[in-house]
C-alpha positions as CSV (number, residue, x, y, z in Angstrom):
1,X,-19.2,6.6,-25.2
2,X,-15.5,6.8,-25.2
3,X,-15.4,9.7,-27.7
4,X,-18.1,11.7,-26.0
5,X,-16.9,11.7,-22.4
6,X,-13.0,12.6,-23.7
7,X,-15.0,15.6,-25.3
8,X,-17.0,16.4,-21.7
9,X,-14.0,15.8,-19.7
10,X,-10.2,16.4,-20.7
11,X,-6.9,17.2,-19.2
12,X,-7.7,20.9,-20.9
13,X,-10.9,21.3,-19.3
14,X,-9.6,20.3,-15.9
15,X,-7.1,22.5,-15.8
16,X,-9.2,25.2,-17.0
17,X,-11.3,24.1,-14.0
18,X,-8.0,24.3,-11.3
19,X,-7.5,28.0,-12.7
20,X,-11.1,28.7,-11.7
21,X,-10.9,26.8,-8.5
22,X,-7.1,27.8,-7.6
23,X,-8.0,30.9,-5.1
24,X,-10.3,28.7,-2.5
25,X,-9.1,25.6,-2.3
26,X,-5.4,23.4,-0.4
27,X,-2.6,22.0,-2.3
28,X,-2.6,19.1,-0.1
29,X,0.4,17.8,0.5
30,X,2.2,14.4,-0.1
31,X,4.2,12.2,2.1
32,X,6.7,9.8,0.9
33,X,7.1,6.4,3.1
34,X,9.4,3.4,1.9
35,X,7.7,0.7,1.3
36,X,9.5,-1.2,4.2
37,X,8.3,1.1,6.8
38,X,4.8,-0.5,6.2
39,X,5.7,-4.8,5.4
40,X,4.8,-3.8,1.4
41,X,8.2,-4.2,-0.1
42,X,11.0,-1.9,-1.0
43,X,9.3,0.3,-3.0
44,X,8.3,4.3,-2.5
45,X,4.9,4.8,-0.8
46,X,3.2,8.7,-1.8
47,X,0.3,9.4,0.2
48,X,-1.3,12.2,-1.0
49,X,-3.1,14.1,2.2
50,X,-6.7,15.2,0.7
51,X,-8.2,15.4,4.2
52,X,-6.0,17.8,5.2
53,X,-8.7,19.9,1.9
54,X,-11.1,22.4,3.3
55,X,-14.1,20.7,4.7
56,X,-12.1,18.0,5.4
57,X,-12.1,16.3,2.2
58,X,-11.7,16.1,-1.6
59,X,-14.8,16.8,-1.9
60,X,-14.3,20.7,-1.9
61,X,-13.2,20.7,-5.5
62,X,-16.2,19.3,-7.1
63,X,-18.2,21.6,-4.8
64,X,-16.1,24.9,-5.7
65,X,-16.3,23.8,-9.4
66,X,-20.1,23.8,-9.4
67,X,-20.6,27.0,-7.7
68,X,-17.6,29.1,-9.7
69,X,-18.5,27.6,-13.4
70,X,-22.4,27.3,-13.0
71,X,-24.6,29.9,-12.7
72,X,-26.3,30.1,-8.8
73,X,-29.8,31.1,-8.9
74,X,-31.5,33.4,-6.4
75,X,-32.3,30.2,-3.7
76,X,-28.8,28.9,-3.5
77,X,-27.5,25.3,-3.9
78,X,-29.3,21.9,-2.5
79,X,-27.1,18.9,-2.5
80,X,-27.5,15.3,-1.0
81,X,-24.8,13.9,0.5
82,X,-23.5,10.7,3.0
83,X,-22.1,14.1,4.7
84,X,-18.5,14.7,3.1
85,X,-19.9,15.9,0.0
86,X,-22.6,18.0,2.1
87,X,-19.7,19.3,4.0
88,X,-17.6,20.9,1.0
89,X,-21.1,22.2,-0.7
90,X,-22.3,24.3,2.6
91,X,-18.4,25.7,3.3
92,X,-18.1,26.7,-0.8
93,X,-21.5,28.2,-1.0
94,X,-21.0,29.8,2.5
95,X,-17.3,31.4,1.3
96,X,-19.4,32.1,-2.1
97,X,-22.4,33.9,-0.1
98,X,-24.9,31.4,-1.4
99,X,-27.6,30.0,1.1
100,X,-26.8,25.9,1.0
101,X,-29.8,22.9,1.8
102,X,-28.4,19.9,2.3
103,X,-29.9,16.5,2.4
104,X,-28.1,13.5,4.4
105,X,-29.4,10.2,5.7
106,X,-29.2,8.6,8.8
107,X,-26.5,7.0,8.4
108,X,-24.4,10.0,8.0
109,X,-21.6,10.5,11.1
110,X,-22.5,13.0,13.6
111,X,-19.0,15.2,12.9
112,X,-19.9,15.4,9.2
113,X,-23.5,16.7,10.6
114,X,-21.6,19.2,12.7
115,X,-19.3,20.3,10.0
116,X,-22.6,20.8,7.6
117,X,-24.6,22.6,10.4
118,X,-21.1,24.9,11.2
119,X,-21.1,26.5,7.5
120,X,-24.4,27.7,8.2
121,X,-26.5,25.1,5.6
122,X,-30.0,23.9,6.3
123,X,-29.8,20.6,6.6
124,X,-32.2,18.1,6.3
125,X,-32.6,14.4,6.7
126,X,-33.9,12.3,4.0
127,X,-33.5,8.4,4.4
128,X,-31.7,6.1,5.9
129,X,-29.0,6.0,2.8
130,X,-27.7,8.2,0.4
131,X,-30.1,7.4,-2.6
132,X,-32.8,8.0,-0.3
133,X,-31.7,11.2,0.6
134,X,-30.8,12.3,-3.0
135,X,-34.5,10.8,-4.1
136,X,-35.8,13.4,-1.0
137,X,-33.3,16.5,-2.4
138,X,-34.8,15.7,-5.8
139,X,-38.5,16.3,-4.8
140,X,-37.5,19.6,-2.8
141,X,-35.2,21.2,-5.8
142,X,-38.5,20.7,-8.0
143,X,-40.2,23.3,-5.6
144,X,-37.2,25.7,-5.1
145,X,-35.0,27.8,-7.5
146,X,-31.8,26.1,-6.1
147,X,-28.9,24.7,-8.2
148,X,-28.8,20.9,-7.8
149,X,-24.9,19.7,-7.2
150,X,-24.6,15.9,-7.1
151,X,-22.5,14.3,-5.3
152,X,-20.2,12.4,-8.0
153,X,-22.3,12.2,-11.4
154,X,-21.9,15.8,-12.6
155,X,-19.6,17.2,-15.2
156,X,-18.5,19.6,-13.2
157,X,-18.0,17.6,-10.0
158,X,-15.7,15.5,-12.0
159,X,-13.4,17.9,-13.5
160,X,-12.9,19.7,-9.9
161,X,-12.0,16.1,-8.3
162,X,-9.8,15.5,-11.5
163,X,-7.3,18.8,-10.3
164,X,-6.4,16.5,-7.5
165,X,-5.0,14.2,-10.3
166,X,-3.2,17.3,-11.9
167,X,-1.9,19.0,-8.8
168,X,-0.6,14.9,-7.6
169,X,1.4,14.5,-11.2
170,X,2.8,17.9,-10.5
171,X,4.1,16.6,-7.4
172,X,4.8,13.0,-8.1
173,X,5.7,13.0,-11.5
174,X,7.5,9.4,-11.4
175,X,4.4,8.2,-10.2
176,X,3.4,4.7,-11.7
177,X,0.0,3.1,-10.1
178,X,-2.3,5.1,-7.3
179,X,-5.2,3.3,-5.4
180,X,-8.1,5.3,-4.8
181,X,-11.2,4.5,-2.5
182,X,-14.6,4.2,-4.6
183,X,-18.0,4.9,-3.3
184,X,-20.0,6.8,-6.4
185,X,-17.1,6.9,-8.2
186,X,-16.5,10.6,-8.7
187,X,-13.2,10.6,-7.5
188,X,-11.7,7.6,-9.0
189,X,-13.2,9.3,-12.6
190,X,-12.3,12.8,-12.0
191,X,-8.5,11.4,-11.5
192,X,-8.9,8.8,-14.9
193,X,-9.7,11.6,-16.9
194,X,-6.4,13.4,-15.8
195,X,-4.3,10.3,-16.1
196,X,-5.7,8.7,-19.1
197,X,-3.7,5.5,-19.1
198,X,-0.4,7.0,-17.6
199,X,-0.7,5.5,-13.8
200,X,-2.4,2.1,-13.3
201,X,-4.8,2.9,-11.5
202,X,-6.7,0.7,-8.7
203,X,-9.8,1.1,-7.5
204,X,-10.5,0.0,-3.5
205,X,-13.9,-0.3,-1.8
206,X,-15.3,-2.2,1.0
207,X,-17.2,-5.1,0.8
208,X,-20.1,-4.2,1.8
209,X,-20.6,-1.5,-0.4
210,X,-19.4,-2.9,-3.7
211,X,-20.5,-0.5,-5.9
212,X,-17.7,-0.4,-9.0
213,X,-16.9,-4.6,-8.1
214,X,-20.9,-5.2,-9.4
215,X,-21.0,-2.8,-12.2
216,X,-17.8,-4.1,-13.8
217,X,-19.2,-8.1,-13.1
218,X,-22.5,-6.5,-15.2
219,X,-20.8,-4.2,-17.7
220,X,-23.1,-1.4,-16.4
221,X,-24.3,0.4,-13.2
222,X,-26.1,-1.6,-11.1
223,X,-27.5,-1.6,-7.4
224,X,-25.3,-3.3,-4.8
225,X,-25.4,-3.5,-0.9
226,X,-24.5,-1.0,1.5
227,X,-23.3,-1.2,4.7
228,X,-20.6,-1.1,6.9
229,X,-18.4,1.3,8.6
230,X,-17.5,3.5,5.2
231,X,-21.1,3.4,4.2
232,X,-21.9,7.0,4.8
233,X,-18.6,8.1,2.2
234,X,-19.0,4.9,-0.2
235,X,-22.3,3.7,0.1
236,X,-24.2,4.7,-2.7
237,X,-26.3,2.0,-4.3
238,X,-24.7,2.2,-7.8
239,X,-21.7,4.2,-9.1
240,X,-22.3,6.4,-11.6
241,X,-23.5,6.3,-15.2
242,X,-21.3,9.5,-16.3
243,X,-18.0,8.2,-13.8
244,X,-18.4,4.8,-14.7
245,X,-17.9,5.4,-18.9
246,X,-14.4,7.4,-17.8
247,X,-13.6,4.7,-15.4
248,X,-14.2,1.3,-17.4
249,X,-11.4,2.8,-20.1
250,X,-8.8,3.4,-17.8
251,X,-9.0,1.0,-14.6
252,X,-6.4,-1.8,-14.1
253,X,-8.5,-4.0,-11.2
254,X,-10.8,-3.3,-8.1
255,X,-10.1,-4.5,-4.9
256,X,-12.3,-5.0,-1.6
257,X,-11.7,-4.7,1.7
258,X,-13.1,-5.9,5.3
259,X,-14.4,-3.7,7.6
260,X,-11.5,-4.5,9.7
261,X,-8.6,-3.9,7.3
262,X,-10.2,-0.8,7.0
263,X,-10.1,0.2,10.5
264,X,-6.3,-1.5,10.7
265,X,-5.3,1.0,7.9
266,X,-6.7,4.1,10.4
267,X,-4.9,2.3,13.6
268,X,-1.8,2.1,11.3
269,X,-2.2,5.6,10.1
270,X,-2.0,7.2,13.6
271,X,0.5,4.9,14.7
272,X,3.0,5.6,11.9
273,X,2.0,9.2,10.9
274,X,-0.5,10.9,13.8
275,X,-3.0,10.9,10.6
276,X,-6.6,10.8,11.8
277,X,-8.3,9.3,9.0
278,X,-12.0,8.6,8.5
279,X,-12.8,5.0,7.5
280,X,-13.6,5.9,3.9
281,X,-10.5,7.9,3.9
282,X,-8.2,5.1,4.6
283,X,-10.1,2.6,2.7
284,X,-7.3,3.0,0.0
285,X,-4.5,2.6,2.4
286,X,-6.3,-0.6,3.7
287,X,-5.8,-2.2,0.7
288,X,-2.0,-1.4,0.6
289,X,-1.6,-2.5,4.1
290,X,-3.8,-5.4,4.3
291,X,-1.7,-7.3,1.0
292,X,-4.9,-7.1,-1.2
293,X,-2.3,-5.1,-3.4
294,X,0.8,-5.8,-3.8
295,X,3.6,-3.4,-5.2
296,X,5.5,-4.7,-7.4
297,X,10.1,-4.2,-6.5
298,X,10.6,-0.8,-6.8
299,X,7.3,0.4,-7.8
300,X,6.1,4.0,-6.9
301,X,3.1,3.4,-5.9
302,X,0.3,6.7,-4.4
303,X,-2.2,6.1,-2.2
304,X,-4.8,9.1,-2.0
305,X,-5.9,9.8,2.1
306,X,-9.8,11.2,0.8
307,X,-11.1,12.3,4.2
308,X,-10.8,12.8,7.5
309,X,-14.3,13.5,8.7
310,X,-14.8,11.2,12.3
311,X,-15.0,11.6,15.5
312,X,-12.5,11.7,17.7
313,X,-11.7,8.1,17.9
314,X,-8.8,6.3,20.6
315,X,-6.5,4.9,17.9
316,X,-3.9,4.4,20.8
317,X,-3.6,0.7,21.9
């Protein structure tokens, strides 16, 4: 498997996919903190700013890369999504002139609903999850001429999340481990692919949606729980079969986090930075904040901000 998903997905084809995807989406940018400013040592602390991206999250580079290098038939795109991934497919197809249908569940936060319903997508609920409402996008694509774009376990979608990777070594360069939240695990293998075995890198999701924590305890995807307050960004049942074969090559360790570290890390973002994260944005930074990872002296260590899709919430205290 190794072989074949090098072959699908390389450094060349991901930068042949930023060149595609260049024109329409952010170079976010990075802020450097010392690790002192934050109880985590002395090293440097990057924090790459993704949900400062259009839409409000990473997620626009996977959706661009589907809709620029895949042909879009005559009834537009349908995509299920916890609402971040629905988000970036209605605003590309929108800037693209394509009509969007987009499936979310219940769970999915009402400002990712109003971001969707804002780019002019038909959206649709389907389930009280996000397999549910990817089972209920499946059964309308088979009646439509509509280009399916999943959420993390797509070629495409993974080379588009990977130019994060390329565009972060272009401005970290020095950059030597990088924790990144995991949900489907799109992100996380979008960014292996880049890195190969350059960066450690650290994979952080909540406990109650332990998606990557099961399937590395099984040595395959498998169902886990999903709950919590990240659940409508990391709460697939399973991580992917495609992003898990780039993942297991490259990952140094997993770590979970508590609901509550994970709303301390948004607290502490706002405090420190006036950063309004969403809480599967900041699940990364929770893991950092909360000591479930430790930097070693010195180490450069990036932490990648993913969204920033929420409500307004009163961080203040």
């Amino acid at each position: 498997m190794a072989g074949l998903t090098q072959l699908l997905i390389d450094r060349e084809r991901i930068s042949a996919t930023e060149t595609a995807i260049r024109p329409h989406i952010r170079r976010t940018p990075v802020v450097h903190l010392q690790g002192s400013e934050l109880g985590v040592g002395a090293g440097r602390v990057s924090l790459k700013l993704e949900l400062l991206q259009h839409s409000g999250s990473f997620k626009a580079r996977g959706a661009f890369a589907n809709l620029l290098l895949r042909p879009v038939p005559s009834g537009g795109v349908v995509a299920a999504s916890g609402g971040n991934h629905g988000a970036a497919v209605a605003y590309a197809a929108q800037v693209l002139g394509h009509a969007a249908t987009i499936f979310i569940p219940s769970i999915a936060s009402p400002a990712k609903v109003e971001r969707i319903r804002g780019y002019g997508a038909t959206l649709m609920v389907g389930g009280k999850d996000y397999d549910e409402a990817l089972r209920a996008s499946e059964v309308w694509a088979s009646g439509h001429d509509a280009l399916r774009v999943h959420a993390f376990d797509q070629e495409e979608t993974l080379c588009g999340q990977g130019t994060l990777a390329l565009e972060l070594e272009e401005q970290v360069p020095d950059l030597e481990s990088l924790l990144v939240a995991v949900g489907g695990g799109g992100l996380l293998g979008g960014i292996a692919a880049w890195y190969g075995g350059n960066v450690r890198l650290i994979a952080v999701e909540p406990e109650r949606c332990p998606t990557l924590t099961r399937a590395s305890a099984s040595g395959r995807p498998v169902d886990a729980e999903v709950g919590g307050i990240a659940a409508d960004s990391l709460g697939p049942r399973r991580v992917g079969e495609l992003t898990y074969s780039i993942i297991r090559e490259h990952l140094d360790h997993v770590v979970l986090v508590s609901d509550a570290e994970i709303r301390a890390a948004q607290v502490s973002l706002w405090d420190q930075l006036r950063i309004v994260a969403e809480p599967g944005g900041a699940t990364a930074f929770a893991a950092l904040l909360s000591g479930k990872y430790r930097p070693r002296s010195g180490e450069r260590t990036g932490v990648v901000l993913s969204g920033g899709n929420t409500v307004a919430v009163n961080f203040d205290r």
